[in-house]
Structures are given as C-alpha cells and as structure tokens.
N, C-alpha and C positions, 0 to 999 in steps of 0.2 A: 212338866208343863209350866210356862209361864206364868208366876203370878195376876199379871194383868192378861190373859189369854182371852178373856170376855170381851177386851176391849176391842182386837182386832179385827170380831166377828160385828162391830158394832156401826152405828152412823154416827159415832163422834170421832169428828175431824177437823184440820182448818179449817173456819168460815161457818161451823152449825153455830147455833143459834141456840144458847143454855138458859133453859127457864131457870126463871129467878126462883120460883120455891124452892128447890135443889139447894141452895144458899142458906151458910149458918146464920142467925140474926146480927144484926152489925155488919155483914160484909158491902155491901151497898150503903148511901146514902140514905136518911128517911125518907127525901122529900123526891127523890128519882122519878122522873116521869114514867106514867104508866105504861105510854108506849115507847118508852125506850126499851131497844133489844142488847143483850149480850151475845156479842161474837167473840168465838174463841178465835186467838192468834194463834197459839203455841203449832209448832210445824206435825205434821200428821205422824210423823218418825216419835216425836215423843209423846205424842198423847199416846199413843200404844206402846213405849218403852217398856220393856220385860221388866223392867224394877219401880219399885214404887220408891225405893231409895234414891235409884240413880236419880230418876225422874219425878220429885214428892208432888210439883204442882202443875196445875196447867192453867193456861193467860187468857184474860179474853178485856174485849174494851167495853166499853159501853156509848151505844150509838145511840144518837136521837133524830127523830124524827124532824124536816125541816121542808119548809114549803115550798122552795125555790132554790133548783140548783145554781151555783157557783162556779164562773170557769176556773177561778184562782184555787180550789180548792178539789178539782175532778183529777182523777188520773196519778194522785200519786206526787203533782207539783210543789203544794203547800207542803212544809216539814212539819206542821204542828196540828194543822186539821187537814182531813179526807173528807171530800161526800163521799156515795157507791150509792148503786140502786140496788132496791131489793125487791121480792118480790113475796108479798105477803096474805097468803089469801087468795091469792090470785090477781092483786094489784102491783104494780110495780111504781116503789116509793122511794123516795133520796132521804138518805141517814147521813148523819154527821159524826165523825169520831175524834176525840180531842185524844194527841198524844199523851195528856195527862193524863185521862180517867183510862187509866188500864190497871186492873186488879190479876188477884193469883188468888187461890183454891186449892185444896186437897184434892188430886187426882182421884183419888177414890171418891170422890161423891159420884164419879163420872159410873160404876158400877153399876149395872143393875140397870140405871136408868137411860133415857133418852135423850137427843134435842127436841126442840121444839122444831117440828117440820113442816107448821104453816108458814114458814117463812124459808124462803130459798135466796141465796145468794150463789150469783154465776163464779162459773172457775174463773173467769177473767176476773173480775171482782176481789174474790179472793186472792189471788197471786198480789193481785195491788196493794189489798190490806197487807200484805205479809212484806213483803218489798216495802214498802212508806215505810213502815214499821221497824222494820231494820235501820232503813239509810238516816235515820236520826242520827247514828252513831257514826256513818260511813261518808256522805255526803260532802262532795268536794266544796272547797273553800276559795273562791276570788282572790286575788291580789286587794289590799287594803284599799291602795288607791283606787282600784279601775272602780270596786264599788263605791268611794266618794264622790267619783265622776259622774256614775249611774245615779245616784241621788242627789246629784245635784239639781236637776230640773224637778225633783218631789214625787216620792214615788206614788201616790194616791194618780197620777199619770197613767201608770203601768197598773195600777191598780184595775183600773176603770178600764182599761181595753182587756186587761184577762179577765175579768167579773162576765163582762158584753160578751165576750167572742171566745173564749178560750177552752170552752164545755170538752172539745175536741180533741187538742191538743196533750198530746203522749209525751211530751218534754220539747225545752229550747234549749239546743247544742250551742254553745259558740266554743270557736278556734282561733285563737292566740295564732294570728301571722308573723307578728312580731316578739317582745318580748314578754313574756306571762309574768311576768317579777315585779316588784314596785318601782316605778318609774319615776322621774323628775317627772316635776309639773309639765313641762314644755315637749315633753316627750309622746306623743300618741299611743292608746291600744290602738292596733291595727287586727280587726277581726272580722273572722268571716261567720254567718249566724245564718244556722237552719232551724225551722219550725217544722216540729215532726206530728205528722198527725194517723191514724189508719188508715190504711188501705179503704176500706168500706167508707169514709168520710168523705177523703177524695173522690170517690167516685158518683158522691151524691151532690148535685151542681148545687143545691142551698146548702150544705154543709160547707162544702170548696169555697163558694163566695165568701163567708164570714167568714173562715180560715185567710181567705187572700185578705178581709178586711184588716185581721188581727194583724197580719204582716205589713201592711200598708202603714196602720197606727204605730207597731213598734217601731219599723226602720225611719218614720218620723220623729218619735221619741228620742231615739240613738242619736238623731243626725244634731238632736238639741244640744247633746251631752259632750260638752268642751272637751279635748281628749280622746274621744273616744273614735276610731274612722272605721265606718262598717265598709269592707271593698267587697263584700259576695253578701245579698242576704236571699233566699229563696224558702218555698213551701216543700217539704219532701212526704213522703209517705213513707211510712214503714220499712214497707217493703223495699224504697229506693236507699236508703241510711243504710247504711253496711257498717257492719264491723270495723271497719278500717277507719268510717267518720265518726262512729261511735269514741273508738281510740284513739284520734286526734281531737278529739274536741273537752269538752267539758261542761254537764250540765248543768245549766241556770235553773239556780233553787232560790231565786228572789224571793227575800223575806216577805211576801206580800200582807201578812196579817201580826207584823210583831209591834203594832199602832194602829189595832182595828178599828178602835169608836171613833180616834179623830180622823181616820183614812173615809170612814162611813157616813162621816158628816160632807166629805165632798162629793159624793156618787151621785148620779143622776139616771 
C-alpha cells in the first residue's frame, strides 16, 4: 500500500482551502489578515502522489479578502494578481491572490487531517487558479516594438476600460496579419483582435452590452496607437473561438498592474 494511501481517500485537493493552524510557527506572516484564506495549488496528481520523496510538499497561496471586483484582474488576465469568488459560509466573496505570496509545506501535515470546508471554490475557479498560475512561466511575449506602440497613448487607458468592463472577459486574442517581428518605425502591425467572453455572458443582454462597451473602448484605444492598424475587431463567445483562432492568434497579457499606485491615481 501506498505510503500516502489516506490521502487519496481524502478532500484535499486543488482549490481546498488549508486551515492555517495545521501550519508550523513562522510559515505565514504575523500580521496576515484574519480573513485571509489558503488555497492549495499543487495539481490533485501530487497531493496524493504515492511518495512522500517523490512529492515532499504541497503549494498553496494566500488569498485575501477584497471588496470590489476587478475586470483587469478576473479570469486569469492579470500575470501577477487573480481575483475568484468563493463561497464561504454560504456567501459568495471576491479573494485576491498575488503571485508572490505562494508558500510550500510538508505534505505530511496534510495526514490525518482536513480542509476547511466552510469555504468552497467552484471547479471553474480552480482550473483558473491552476492555469494563472502556471502561465507566469509560459505566457507569450509581444514584439518589443508593437508594445511601445501600445503604450504609447498610456496604458492607465486600457487600464480604465478593463477595471469598468472587463469582469467578463476569458482573454484578448490578437493575430499578427502581417509581420509578428520588430518592425521599422514606418512599418504597421496589421492585426485582427477578438474579445472572448462565455457563452452564459453573451447571452445575458446587460452582460453583452458592457462587453460590446469594452470593445468599442479598446478599438478606440488601438485606433490612437501610431502603428498599429486593427482591420477585424469583434466580440466572440467561447463557444464561437475555435482552436484554429486560438492557434493563430496570441494572447494579450497586458501588463495592467506593473504601475499600480500611479495607474490608480488616474481611475475614475
């Protein structure tokens, strides 16, 4: 039998929610907010790995509490912070997690004991956390220029229409029609740019409206940005994004918070 054989029969997995007393002294911060939660990241394959060697620890972040969702931050967009709702209690609340505050643990503390199961986070939820989480290290990379063309009109711009409208929003594709490479100045990106949102979003007419809003704002934005010539831009669903525009395009992971205090003095 498998050393960790307890674990398999157990509810720790991605996405539970590890009370803090479980924790040796020193592993947290003193001053940690009370109601901040720990989610585990680590993939559900190794919290229950058969070896305590192979697999010594398991990941989790620490989320906090926060009063007002973020569209620049929902769904996986932002590289450095996620909201997610949860649902705690029976309430359903927006946490924050910074890619820095992620700690490790002895897998073995996990023995024995429990998660905390007043708090539930949805599988869609989780898959997100686990995904964000990864593409720090995968996440594709602009031409140097085309992004000095993007900030050139100041990106607290872009800021400000995904903060308002962007709650929604599952990722911005854009595709390179012309050349994806660093360009002479005088040379145009020529790109075509979809907004992809859920199915269930679109089909809710206040949802769709501020989605069509958010596309309205960026293809103005764009149209400022010297260089840059948007010739398709449209709202898609899910559902309508295929594989094939998935694999032609490339997803915009605009640094929106790597200048948050002075981006936050411009909001309105």
């Amino acid at each position: 039998m498998p050393e960790t054989a307890n674990l398999h029969n157990s509810l720790w997995r991605q996405g539970a929610v590890l009370p803090r007393e479980l924790l040796p002294p020193g592993t947290l911060p003193g001053d940690l907010d009370a109601e901040a939660k720990l989610v585990i990241v680590s993939h559900d394959c190794d919290i229950v790995h058969a070896s305590y060697e192979g697999e010594p620890y398991v990941e989790f972040f620490v989320a906090y509490p926060v009063d007002k969702s973020d569209g620049r931050k929902r769904r996986g967009k932002n590289p450095r912070r996620l909201q997610f709702i949860a649902a705690c209690n029976g309430t359903e609340l927006i946490y924050e997690i910074n890619v820095h505050d992620k700690f490790r643990v002895s897998r073995r503390l996990l023995e024995g004991n429990a998660p905390d199961t007043s708090c539930h986070i949805s599988k869609y939820e989780i898959t997100t956390i686990g995904r964000w989480a990864g593409k720090r290290y995968s996440r594709p990379a602009f031409p140097s220029e085309f992004d000095r063309r993007l900030n050139s009109i100041g990106k607290d711009k872009f800021e400000r229409a995904m903060q308002k409208y962007g709650d929604d929003v599952s990722g911005i594709f854009i595709a390179f029609l012309s050349s994806s490479g660093e360009l002479p100045e005088i040379e145009p990106y020529l790109v075509s740019v979809r907004v992809v949102a859920p199915r269930e979003a679109l089909a809710d007419d206040k949802r769709e409206q501020v989605l069509l809003k958010l596309v309205t704002q960026l293809q103005s934005l764009l149209a400022q940005c010297a260089g840059i010539q948007v010739e398709d831009m449209r709202l898609d669903s899910e559902a309508e994004f295929t594989l094939e525009d998935k694999r032609n395009s490339t997803l915009w992971d605009y640094e929106f918070i790597s200048d948050e205090e002075s981006s936050h003095a411009h909001l309105v």
